[in-house]
C-alpha positions in Angstrom: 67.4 101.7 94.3 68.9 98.5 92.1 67.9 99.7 89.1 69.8 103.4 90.0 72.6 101.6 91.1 72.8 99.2 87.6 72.7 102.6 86.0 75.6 104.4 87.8 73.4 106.8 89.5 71.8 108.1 92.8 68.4 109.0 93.9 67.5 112.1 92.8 66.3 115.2 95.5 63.0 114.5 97.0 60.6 116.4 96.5 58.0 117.5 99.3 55.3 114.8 99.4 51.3 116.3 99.1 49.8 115.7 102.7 46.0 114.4 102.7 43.7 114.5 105.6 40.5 113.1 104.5 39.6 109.5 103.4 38.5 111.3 100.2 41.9 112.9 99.3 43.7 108.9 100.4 41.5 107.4 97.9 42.1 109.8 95.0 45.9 109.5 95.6 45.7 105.9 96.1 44.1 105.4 92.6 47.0 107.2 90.9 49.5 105.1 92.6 47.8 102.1 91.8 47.2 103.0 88.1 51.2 104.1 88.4 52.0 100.7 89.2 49.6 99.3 86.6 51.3 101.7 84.1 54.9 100.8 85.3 54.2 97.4 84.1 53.1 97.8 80.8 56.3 100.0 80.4 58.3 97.1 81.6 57.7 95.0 78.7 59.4 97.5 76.2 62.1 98.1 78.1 65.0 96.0 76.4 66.6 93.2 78.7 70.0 95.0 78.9 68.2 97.8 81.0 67.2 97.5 84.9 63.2 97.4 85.4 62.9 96.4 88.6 61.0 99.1 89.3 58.6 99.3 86.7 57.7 95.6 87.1 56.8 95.8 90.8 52.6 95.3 90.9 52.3 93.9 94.6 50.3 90.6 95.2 48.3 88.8 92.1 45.1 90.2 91.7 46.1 93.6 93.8 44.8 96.2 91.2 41.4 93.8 90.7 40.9 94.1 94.8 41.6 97.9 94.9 39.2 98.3 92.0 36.3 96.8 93.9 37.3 98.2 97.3 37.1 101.9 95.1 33.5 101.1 93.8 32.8 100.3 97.4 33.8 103.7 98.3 31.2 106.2 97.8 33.2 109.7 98.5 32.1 112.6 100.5 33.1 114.8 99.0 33.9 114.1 95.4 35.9 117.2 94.7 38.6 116.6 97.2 39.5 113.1 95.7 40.0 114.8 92.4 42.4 117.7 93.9 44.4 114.9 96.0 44.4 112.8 92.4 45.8 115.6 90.6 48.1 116.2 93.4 49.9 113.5 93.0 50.1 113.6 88.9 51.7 117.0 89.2 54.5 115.4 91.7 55.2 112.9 89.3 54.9 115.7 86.5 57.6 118.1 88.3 60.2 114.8 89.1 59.9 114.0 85.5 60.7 117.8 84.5 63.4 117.9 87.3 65.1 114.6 86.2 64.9 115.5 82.4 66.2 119.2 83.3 63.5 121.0 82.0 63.3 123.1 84.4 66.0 124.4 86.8 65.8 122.6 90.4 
C-alpha cells in the first residue's frame, strides 16, 4: 500500500482468491508465493531508486525460502496432480491482475 500511495494510486479491484482444501493444493500454492517473493526480489534490484519497491523487496525472515525448500522435499504429496492444479491456480490469478492492471482485457 506505500509503494501505491508514492505512486498516486489505489489498490486495484480484488479479484476472487482460488480456495484450497487439501494439504496438496496449500503446498502447490505455497510454492508459487514463495518463488513470487523470490522473484519480487530479483526485480527489485532493476528498479531505479526514484521508484517505490517496497513490495518487491519484501522476502520474510533470512533463510525463509532455504527453510520452505526443505520443508517441500519433506512433503511427499498425495496426490501430486492437485498440487499442480492449485500451482497453476494461482499463476493464472497473478496472470489475470497483470492483464486487468495493464488493460488488456476489459474488467
Amino acid at each position: 500500500m506505500d509503494d501505491l500511495t508514492a505512486l498516486g494510486t489505489s489498490a486495484p479491484e480484488h479479484l476472487p482468491a482460488p480456495t484450497f482444501s487439501t494439504e496438496d493444493e496449500i503446498w502447490g500454492a505455497a510454492y508459487v508465493l514463495e518463488g513470487s517473493k523470490l522473484g519480487g526480489a530479483m526485480f527489485a534490484r532493476q528498479v531505479p531508486v526514484e521508484f517505490p519497491s517496497g513490495y518487491l523487496g519484501f522476502q520474510g525472515p533470512k533463510g525463509a525460502m532455504k527453510t520452505f525448500m526443505e520443508k517441500l522435499d519433506e512433503f511427499s504429496p498425495v496426490e501430486e496432480d492437485r498440487a499442480i492444479a492449485a500451482a497453476r491456480s494461482v499463476f493464472a490469478l497473478f496472470k489475470r491482475a497483470a492483464e486487468l492492471e495493464l488493460e488488456l482485457i476489459p474488467s
